[in-house]
C-alpha positions in Angstrom: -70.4 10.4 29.7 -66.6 10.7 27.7 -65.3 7.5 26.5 -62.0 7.1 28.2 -59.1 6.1 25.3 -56.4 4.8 25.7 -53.9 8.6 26.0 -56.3 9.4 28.7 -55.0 6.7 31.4 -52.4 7.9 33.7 -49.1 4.9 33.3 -48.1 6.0 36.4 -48.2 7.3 39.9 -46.7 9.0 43.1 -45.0 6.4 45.4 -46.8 8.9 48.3 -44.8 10.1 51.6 -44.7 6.8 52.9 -41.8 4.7 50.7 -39.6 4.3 53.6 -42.3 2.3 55.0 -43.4 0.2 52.3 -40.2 -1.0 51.3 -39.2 -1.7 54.4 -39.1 -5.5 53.9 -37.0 -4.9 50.8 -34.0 -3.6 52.8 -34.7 -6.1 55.8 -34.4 -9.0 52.9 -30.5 -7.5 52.8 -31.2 -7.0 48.8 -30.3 -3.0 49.4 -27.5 -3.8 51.0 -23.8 -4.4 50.4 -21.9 -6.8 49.4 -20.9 -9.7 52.2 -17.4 -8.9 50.9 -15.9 -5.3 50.4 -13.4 -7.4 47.8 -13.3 -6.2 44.5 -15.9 -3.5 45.4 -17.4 0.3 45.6 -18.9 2.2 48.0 -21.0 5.0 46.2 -22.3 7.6 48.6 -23.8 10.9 47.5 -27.0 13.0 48.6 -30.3 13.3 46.5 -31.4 17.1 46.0 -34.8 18.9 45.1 -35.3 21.9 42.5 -34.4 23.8 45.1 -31.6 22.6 46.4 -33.3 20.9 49.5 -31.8 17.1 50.6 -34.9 15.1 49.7 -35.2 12.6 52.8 -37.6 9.9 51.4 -36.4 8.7 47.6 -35.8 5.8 46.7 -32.4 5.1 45.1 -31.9 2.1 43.1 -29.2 0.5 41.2 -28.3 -2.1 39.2 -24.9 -3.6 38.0 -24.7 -5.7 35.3 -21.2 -7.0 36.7 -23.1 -8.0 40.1 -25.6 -9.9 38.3 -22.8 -13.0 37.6 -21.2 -12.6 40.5 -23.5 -12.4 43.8 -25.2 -15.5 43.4 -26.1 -14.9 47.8 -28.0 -12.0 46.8 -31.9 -12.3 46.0 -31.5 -10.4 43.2 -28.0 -10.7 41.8 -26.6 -6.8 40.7 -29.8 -4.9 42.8 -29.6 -2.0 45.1 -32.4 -0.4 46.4 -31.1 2.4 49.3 -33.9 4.9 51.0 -32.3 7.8 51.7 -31.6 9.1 54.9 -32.8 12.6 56.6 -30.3 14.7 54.7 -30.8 13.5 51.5 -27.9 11.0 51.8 -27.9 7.1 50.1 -24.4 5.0 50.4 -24.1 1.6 48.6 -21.5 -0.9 48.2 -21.3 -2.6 44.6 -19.1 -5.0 42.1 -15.9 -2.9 40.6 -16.5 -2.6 37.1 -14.0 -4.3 34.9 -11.9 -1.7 34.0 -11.5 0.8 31.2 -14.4 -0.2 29.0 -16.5 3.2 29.9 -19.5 1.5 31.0 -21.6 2.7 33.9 -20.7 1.5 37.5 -24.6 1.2 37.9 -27.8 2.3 36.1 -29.9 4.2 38.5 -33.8 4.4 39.2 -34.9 7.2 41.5 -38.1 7.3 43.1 -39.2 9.7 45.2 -42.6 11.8 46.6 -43.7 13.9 43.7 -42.3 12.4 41.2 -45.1 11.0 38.6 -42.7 8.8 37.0 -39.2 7.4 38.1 -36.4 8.9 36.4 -33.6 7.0 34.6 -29.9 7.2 34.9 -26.3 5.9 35.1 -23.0 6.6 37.5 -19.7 6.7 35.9 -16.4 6.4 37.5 -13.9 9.9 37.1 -10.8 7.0 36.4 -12.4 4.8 34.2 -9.9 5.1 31.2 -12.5 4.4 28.8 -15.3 7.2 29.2 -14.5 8.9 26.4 -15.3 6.0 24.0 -19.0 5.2 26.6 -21.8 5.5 24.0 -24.2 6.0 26.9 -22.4 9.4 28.4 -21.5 10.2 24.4 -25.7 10.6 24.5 -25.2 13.3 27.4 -23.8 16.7 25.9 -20.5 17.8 26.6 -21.0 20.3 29.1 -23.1 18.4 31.6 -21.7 14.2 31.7 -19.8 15.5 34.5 -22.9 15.3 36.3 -22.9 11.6 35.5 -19.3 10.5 36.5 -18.7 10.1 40.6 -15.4 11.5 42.1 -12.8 9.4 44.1 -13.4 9.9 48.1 -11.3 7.7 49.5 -9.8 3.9 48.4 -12.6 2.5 46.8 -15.1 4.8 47.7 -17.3 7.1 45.4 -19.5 10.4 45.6 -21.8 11.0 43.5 -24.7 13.5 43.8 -28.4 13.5 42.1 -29.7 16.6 41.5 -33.9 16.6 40.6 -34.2 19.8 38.7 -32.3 23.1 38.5 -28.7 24.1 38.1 -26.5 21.0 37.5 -30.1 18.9 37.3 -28.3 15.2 36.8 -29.0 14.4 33.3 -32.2 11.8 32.7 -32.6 8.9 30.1 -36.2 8.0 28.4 -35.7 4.5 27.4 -38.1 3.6 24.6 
Protein backbone atom coordinates (compact mmCIF):
# COMPACT_ATOMS: atom_id res chain seq x y z
CA UNK A 1 0.00 0.00 0.00
CA UNK A 2 1.46 3.92 -1.36
CA UNK A 3 1.21 6.50 1.18
CA UNK A 4 -0.97 9.18 -0.39
CA UNK A 5 0.86 12.88 0.03
CA UNK A 6 -0.36 15.68 -0.12
CA UNK A 7 0.40 16.44 -4.55
CA UNK A 8 -1.50 13.21 -4.97
CA UNK A 9 -5.07 14.57 -3.97
CA UNK A 10 -7.16 15.89 -6.71
CA UNK A 11 -8.30 20.00 -5.52
CA UNK A 12 -10.90 19.59 -7.70
CA UNK A 13 -13.70 17.99 -9.76
CA UNK A 14 -16.22 17.89 -12.71
CA UNK A 15 -19.50 19.70 -11.85
CA UNK A 16 -21.03 16.32 -14.05
CA UNK A 17 -23.97 16.81 -16.81
CA UNK A 18 -26.34 17.69 -14.39
CA UNK A 19 -25.46 21.63 -13.15
CA UNK A 20 -28.60 22.92 -14.59
CA UNK A 21 -30.24 20.84 -12.09
CA UNK A 22 -28.36 21.36 -9.11
CA UNK A 23 -28.37 24.91 -9.19
CA UNK A 24 -31.60 25.20 -9.86
CA UNK A 25 -32.57 26.81 -6.49
CA UNK A 26 -29.80 29.26 -7.09
CA UNK A 27 -31.52 30.97 -10.03
CA UNK A 28 -35.16 30.42 -8.41
CA UNK A 29 -33.55 32.53 -5.26
CA UNK A 30 -33.53 35.47 -8.18
CA UNK A 31 -29.54 35.81 -7.19
CA UNK A 32 -28.79 34.97 -11.22
CA UNK A 33 -30.89 37.34 -12.13
CA UNK A 34 -31.08 41.01 -13.10
CA UNK A 35 -31.36 43.82 -11.60
CA UNK A 36 -35.15 45.00 -10.32
CA UNK A 37 -34.12 48.21 -12.11
CA UNK A 38 -32.62 48.34 -15.77
CA UNK A 39 -31.33 52.01 -14.35
CA UNK A 40 -27.86 52.62 -14.48
CA UNK A 41 -27.28 49.09 -15.95
CA UNK A 42 -25.91 46.37 -18.59
CA UNK A 43 -27.24 43.64 -20.21
CA UNK A 44 -24.24 41.29 -21.24
CA UNK A 45 -25.28 38.57 -23.57
CA UNK A 46 -22.84 36.29 -25.46
CA UNK A 47 -22.61 32.40 -26.15
CA UNK A 48 -20.15 29.97 -24.46
CA UNK A 49 -18.15 27.73 -27.08
CA UNK A 50 -16.10 24.31 -26.93
CA UNK A 51 -12.62 23.56 -28.60
CA UNK A 52 -14.42 22.92 -31.26
CA UNK A 53 -16.49 25.52 -31.84
CA UNK A 54 -19.70 23.70 -30.47
CA UNK A 55 -22.31 26.09 -28.17
CA UNK A 56 -21.71 24.34 -24.89
CA UNK A 57 -25.45 24.11 -23.47
CA UNK A 58 -24.80 23.30 -19.65
CA UNK A 59 -21.96 25.81 -18.18
CA UNK A 60 -22.24 27.75 -15.70
CA UNK A 61 -21.56 31.43 -16.10
CA UNK A 62 -20.84 33.58 -13.20
CA UNK A 63 -20.12 37.01 -12.49
CA UNK A 64 -19.30 39.33 -10.05
CA UNK A 65 -19.21 43.21 -9.91
CA UNK A 66 -17.59 44.92 -7.53
CA UNK A 67 -19.85 48.12 -8.26
CA UNK A 68 -23.05 45.80 -7.51
CA UNK A 69 -21.70 44.81 -4.32
CA UNK A 70 -22.59 48.58 -2.67
CA UNK A 71 -25.40 49.02 -4.53
CA UNK A 72 -28.05 46.01 -4.60
CA UNK A 73 -28.53 45.76 -1.05
CA UNK A 74 -32.23 43.42 -2.37
CA UNK A 75 -29.96 41.06 -3.79
CA UNK A 76 -28.75 37.83 -1.63
CA UNK A 77 -25.61 38.34 -2.66
CA UNK A 78 -24.90 41.93 -3.55
CA UNK A 79 -22.65 42.13 -7.15
CA UNK A 80 -23.39 37.95 -8.02
CA UNK A 81 -24.56 36.46 -11.22
CA UNK A 82 -24.77 32.99 -11.75
CA UNK A 83 -26.55 32.41 -15.48
CA UNK A 84 -26.85 28.52 -16.86
CA UNK A 85 -26.63 28.69 -20.26
CA UNK A 86 -29.19 27.93 -22.55
CA UNK A 87 -29.29 25.16 -25.53
CA UNK A 88 -27.17 27.21 -27.88
CA UNK A 89 -24.63 28.02 -25.73
CA UNK A 90 -26.23 31.46 -24.94
CA UNK A 91 -26.00 33.28 -21.15
CA UNK A 92 -27.60 37.08 -20.87
CA UNK A 93 -27.23 39.07 -17.68
CA UNK A 94 -28.13 42.44 -16.47
CA UNK A 95 -25.47 44.21 -14.14
CA UNK A 96 -24.41 47.75 -12.39
CA UNK A 97 -22.71 50.21 -15.15
CA UNK A 98 -19.29 50.60 -14.15
CA UNK A 99 -18.22 54.06 -13.19
CA UNK A 100 -16.79 55.20 -16.12
CA UNK A 101 -13.35 55.47 -17.67
CA UNK A 102 -11.28 53.84 -14.94
CA UNK A 103 -10.49 50.56 -17.24
CA UNK A 104 -11.74 48.19 -14.73
CA UNK A 105 -13.60 45.02 -15.64
CA UNK A 106 -17.51 45.33 -15.99
CA UNK A 107 -17.41 41.80 -14.16
CA UNK A 108 -14.93 39.10 -13.19
CA UNK A 109 -16.17 35.79 -14.63
CA UNK A 110 -16.17 32.11 -13.30
CA UNK A 111 -17.07 29.48 -15.87
CA UNK A 112 -18.07 26.09 -14.97
CA UNK A 113 -18.93 23.72 -17.17
CA UNK A 114 -19.01 19.52 -17.79
CA UNK A 115 -15.43 18.55 -18.42
CA UNK A 116 -13.84 21.16 -17.02
CA UNK A 117 -11.60 19.79 -13.93
CA UNK A 118 -11.23 23.20 -12.65
CA UNK A 119 -13.27 26.52 -13.26
CA UNK A 120 -11.52 28.94 -15.27
CA UNK A 121 -10.99 32.64 -14.38
CA UNK A 122 -11.75 35.74 -16.25
CA UNK A 123 -12.98 39.40 -16.68
CA UNK A 124 -15.38 41.37 -19.35
CA UNK A 125 -14.31 44.78 -20.48
CA UNK A 126 -16.37 47.35 -22.13
CA UNK A 127 -15.08 48.43 -26.08
CA UNK A 128 -15.97 52.42 -24.72
CA UNK A 129 -14.44 52.39 -21.53
CA UNK A 130 -12.01 55.40 -22.07
CA UNK A 131 -9.66 54.03 -19.64
CA UNK A 132 -8.57 50.41 -20.98
CA UNK A 133 -5.53 51.27 -22.01
CA UNK A 134 -4.25 52.21 -18.52
CA UNK A 135 -6.42 48.49 -16.89
CA UNK A 136 -3.56 46.69 -15.28
CA UNK A 137 -5.65 43.51 -15.40
CA UNK A 138 -6.08 43.47 -19.59
CA UNK A 139 -2.17 45.16 -19.56
CA UNK A 140 -1.53 41.22 -18.10
CA UNK A 141 -3.28 39.86 -21.39
CA UNK A 142 -0.89 40.29 -24.56
CA UNK A 143 -1.64 42.72 -27.10
CA UNK A 144 -2.89 40.65 -29.70
CA UNK A 145 -5.60 38.78 -27.87
CA UNK A 146 -7.39 41.46 -24.92
CA UNK A 147 -9.76 41.92 -27.64
CA UNK A 148 -11.08 38.72 -26.57
CA UNK A 149 -11.76 40.27 -23.16
CA UNK A 150 -13.52 43.58 -24.10
CA UNK A 151 -17.50 43.10 -25.14
CA UNK A 152 -18.92 45.11 -28.12
CA UNK A 153 -21.86 47.65 -28.04
CA UNK A 154 -25.28 45.75 -29.31
CA UNK A 155 -27.69 48.05 -28.64
CA UNK A 156 -28.30 51.05 -25.78
CA UNK A 157 -26.93 49.54 -22.89
CA UNK A 158 -26.58 46.25 -24.04
CA UNK A 159 -23.28 44.08 -24.51
CA UNK A 160 -21.95 40.87 -26.37
CA UNK A 161 -19.47 39.20 -25.38
CA UNK A 162 -18.35 35.68 -26.31
CA UNK A 163 -16.31 32.84 -24.29
CA UNK A 164 -14.44 30.70 -26.13
CA UNK A 165 -12.94 27.26 -24.14
CA UNK A 166 -10.08 26.35 -26.22
CA UNK A 167 -8.93 26.96 -29.78
CA UNK A 168 -8.68 29.85 -32.06
CA UNK A 169 -9.59 33.13 -30.29
CA UNK A 170 -9.64 30.73 -26.88
CA UNK A 171 -10.80 33.76 -24.29
CA UNK A 172 -7.77 34.46 -22.34
CA UNK A 173 -7.76 32.69 -18.58
CA UNK A 174 -6.28 34.07 -15.17
CA UNK A 175 -4.53 31.74 -12.39
CA UNK A 176 -4.96 33.71 -9.34
CA UNK A 177 -2.40 32.71 -6.74
Amino acid sequence: MSKITRSDITTSQTIGPFSHEAWQWLVDTGLPGNLKTAENSIQLSGCIYDGDGNPINDAQVEAWTPEGAGLETEQLIPGLRRMPSGDGGEFSMRVPAPQAGRGEPLAYITVFARGLVKHQFTAVFLEDDAGLAQSTILNQVPEARRALLVARRSGDGEYRWDIRMQGENETPFFDYV
